[in-house]
N, C-alpha and C positions, 0 to 999 in steps of 0.2 A: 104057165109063166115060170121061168129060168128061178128068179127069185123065191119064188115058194116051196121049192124042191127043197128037201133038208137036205140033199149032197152036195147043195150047191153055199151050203150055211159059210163056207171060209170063204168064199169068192168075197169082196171088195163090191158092192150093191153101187156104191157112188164114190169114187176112187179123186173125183175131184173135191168131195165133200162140202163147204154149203158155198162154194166159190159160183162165181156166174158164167153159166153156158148158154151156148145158143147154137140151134143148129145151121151149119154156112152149107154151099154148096161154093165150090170154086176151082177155079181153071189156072194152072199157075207152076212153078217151081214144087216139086215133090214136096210133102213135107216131111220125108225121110231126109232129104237133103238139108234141108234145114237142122234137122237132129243133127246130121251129122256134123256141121258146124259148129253148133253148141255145145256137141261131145268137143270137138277139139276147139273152142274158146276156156271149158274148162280142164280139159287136161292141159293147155297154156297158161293157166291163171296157176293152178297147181304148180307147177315147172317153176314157175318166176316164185313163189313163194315157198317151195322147196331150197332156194337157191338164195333166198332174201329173206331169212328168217326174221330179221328186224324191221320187216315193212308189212309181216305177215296182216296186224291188225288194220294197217289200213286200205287190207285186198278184200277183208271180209263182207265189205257191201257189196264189192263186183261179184264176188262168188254167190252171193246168196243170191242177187237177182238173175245171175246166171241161171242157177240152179232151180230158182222159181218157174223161169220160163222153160227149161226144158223139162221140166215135171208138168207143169202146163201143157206142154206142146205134146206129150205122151197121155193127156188125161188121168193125171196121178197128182194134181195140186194139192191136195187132200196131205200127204208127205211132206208139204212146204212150212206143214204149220211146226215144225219140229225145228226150233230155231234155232237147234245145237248141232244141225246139218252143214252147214256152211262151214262151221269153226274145225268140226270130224274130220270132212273131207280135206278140208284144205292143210289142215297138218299132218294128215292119217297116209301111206304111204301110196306110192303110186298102183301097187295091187289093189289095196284098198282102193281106191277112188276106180280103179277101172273095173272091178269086180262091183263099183255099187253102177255105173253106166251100163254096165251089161245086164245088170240085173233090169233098170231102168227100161233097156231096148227091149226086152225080153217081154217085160209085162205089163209092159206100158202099150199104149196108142195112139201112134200120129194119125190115123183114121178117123177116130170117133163110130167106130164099130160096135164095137164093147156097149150095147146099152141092155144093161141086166137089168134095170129098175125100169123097164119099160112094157 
């Protein structure tokens, strides 16, 4: 078992952490594609509040649910509970926020592949 290997002790065991999962089977729209929307719903929430610094506080609900759902949809909810995520990104500069998205694509999964606790 992947899990009990001590080389494997930094790997993320449950990366959704105690969120609810279930496994789907289904036919439908990539859900890369999906990602990708998401990536560019928040690099456009970003932009407008780059640009609207006096409205930045009332962007920060759309960001954060933004941002729950594609950490969601990557199997990485687990990072949602950091509630200083939304306010970071959203005033933190456009490298920042595309360096934390790629990070996100990176090691994250729209699959649900990733089952190390299993």
């Amino acid at each position: 078992m992947p899990h009990n290997n001590p080389e494997n002790q930094s790997l993320p065991l449950n990366a959704n952490g105690p969120a609810y999962t279930v496994r789907q089977v289904r036919h439908g729209v990539p859900l890369s594609h999906v990602a990708e929307k998401l990536d560019s719903a928040i690099q456009a929430l970003h932009s407008y509040g780059q640009g609207h610094s006096n409205e930045r506080d009332g962007l920060l609900p759309a960001m954060y649910y933004l941002l729950v759902a594609h950490l969601g949809l990557h199997n990485m909810l687990g990072k949602a509970n950091d509630r200083s995520l939304a306010a970071r990104l959203l005033n933190g500069s456009d490298k920042e926020l595309d360096a934390w998205l790629q990070l996100v694509a990176r090691e994250g999964d729209v699959h649900g592949l990733a089952e190390l606790d299993q």
